[in-house]
C-alpha positions in Angstrom: 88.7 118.6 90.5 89.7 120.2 93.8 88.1 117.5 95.6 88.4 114.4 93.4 92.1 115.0 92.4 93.8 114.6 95.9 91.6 111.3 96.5 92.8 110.1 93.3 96.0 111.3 93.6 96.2 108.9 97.3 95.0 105.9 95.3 97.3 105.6 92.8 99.7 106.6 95.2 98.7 102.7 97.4 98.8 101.3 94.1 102.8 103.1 92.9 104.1 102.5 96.7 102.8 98.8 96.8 104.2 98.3 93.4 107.6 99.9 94.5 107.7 97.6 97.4 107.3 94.6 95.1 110.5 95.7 92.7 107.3 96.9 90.0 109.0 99.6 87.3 106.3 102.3 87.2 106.4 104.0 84.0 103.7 106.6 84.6 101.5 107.9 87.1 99.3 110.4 86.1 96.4 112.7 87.6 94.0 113.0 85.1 93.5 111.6 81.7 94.4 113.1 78.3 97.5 115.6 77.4 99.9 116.0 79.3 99.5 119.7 81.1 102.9 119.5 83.4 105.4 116.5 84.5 108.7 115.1 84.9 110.8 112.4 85.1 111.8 111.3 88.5 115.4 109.4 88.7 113.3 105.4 88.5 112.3 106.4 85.2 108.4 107.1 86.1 107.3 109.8 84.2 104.6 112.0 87.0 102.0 113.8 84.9 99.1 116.1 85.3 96.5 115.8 82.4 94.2 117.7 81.1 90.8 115.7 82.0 91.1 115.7 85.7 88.8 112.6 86.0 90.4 110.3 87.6 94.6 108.9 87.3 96.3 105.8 86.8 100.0 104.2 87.4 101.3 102.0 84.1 103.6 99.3 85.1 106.4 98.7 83.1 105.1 95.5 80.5 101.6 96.8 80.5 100.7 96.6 76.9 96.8 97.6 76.9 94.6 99.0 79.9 93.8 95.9 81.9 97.9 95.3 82.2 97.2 92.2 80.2 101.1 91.1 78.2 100.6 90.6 74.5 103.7 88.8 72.7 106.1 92.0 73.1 105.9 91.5 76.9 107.8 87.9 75.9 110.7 89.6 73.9 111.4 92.5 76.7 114.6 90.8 78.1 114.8 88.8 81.4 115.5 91.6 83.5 113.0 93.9 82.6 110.4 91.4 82.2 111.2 90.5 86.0 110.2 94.0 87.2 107.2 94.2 85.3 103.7 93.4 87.3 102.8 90.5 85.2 105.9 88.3 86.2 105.1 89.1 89.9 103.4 86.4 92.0 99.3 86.3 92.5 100.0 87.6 96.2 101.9 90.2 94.8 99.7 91.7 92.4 96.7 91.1 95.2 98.3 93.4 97.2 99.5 95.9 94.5 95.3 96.1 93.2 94.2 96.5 96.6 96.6 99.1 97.9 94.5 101.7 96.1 91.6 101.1 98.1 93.2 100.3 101.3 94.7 103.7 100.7 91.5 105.5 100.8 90.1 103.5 103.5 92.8 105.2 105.8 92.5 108.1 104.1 88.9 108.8 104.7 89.9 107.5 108.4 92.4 109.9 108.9 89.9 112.7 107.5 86.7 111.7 110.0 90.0 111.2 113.0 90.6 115.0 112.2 86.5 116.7 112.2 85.9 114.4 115.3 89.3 115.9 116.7 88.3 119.6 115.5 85.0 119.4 116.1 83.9 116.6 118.0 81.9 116.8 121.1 82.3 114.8 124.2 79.4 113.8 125.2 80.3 111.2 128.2 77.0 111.0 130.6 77.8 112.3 134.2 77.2 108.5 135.5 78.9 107.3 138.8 81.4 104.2 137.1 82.3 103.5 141.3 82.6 104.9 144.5 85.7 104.6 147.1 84.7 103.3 150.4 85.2 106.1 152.9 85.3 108.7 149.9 83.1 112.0 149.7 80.7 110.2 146.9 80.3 108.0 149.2 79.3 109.9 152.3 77.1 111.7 149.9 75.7 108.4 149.1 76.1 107.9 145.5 76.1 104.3 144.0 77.6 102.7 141.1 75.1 103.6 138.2 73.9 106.5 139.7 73.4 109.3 137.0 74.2 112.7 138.3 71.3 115.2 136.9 72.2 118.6 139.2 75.2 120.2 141.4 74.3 122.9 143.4 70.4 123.5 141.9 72.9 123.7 138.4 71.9 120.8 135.5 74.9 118.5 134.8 74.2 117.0 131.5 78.0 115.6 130.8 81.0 114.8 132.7 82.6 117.5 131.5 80.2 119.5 133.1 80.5 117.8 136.1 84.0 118.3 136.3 84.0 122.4 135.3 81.6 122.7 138.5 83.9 120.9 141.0 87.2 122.7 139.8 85.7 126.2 140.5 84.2 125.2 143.8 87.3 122.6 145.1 86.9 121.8 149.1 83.3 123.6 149.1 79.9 122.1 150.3 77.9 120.6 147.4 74.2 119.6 146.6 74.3 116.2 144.5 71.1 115.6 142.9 70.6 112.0 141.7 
């Protein structure tokens, strides 16, 4: 529940914002299916819920008369306004982009979650190879070449850049053994 709920909870969210953007009445979004544990009513009229079987969720639009928001004949004699809100009076596009919101949602989601391990724990593991050399530069009096991969600095192993670049800091303007 710990896990699932906040996925699910981002889902329905893409679905409720896309629908909001799209004039869509939501009548409830919920987190979990069953009774009702908490909720309220927020000042739109969508009733926010957290139910008992923590499963999954869904957001009703207003006119949703069974579970696959098909309109029976009561969704013909809700009057013209109300009708126009509801997510069966909206055009194809519109609902396209309503269904797949949930999705997209997650898709970023799960983006921004592997952005933030790569972030916390990532490694950078760029190689220590020579990208170009400055005419008239020390790597090039040393003669290093585009290409060349730089394996030792001073009898030391250099396995990254980053370990190239922690060697030269400590020893800046001193005499250095490139191995190549």
């Amino acid at each position: 529940a710990l896990l699932l709920g906040p996925l699910v909870f981002f889902h329905e969210l893409g679905h409720y914002l896309a629908a909001r953007l799209f004039g869509i009445k939501s009548e409830v979004f919920s987190i979990g299916f069953g009774p009702e544990i908490a909720g309220w009513t927020d000042r739109s009229g969508t009733r926010w819920k957290l139910s008992w079987i923590p499963l999954g969720g869904y957001v009703r639009f207003a006119g949703d008369m069974n579970p696959a928001s098909q309109p029976d004949p009561a969704w013909l004699a809700l009057p013209p306004a109300e009708r126009a809100r509801t997510f069966q009076a909206k055009p194809l596009w519109q609902r396209a982009v309503v269904v797949l919101a949930g999705p997209v949602t997650n898709f970023f989601l799960a983006l921004l979650i592997l952005m933030g391990f790569a972030l916390a724990y990532g490694d950078n593991r760029t190689p220590s190879t020579v990208a170009g050399v400055e005419a008239g530069s020390a790597a090039a009096a040393a003669g290093l070449k585009a290409g060349d991969k730089i394996t030792a600095l001073g009898g030391r192993a250099v396995e990254t850049f980053e370990d190239l670049a922690y060697y030269v800091q400590l020893r800046a303007g001193e005499r250095v053994r490139i191995d190549f």
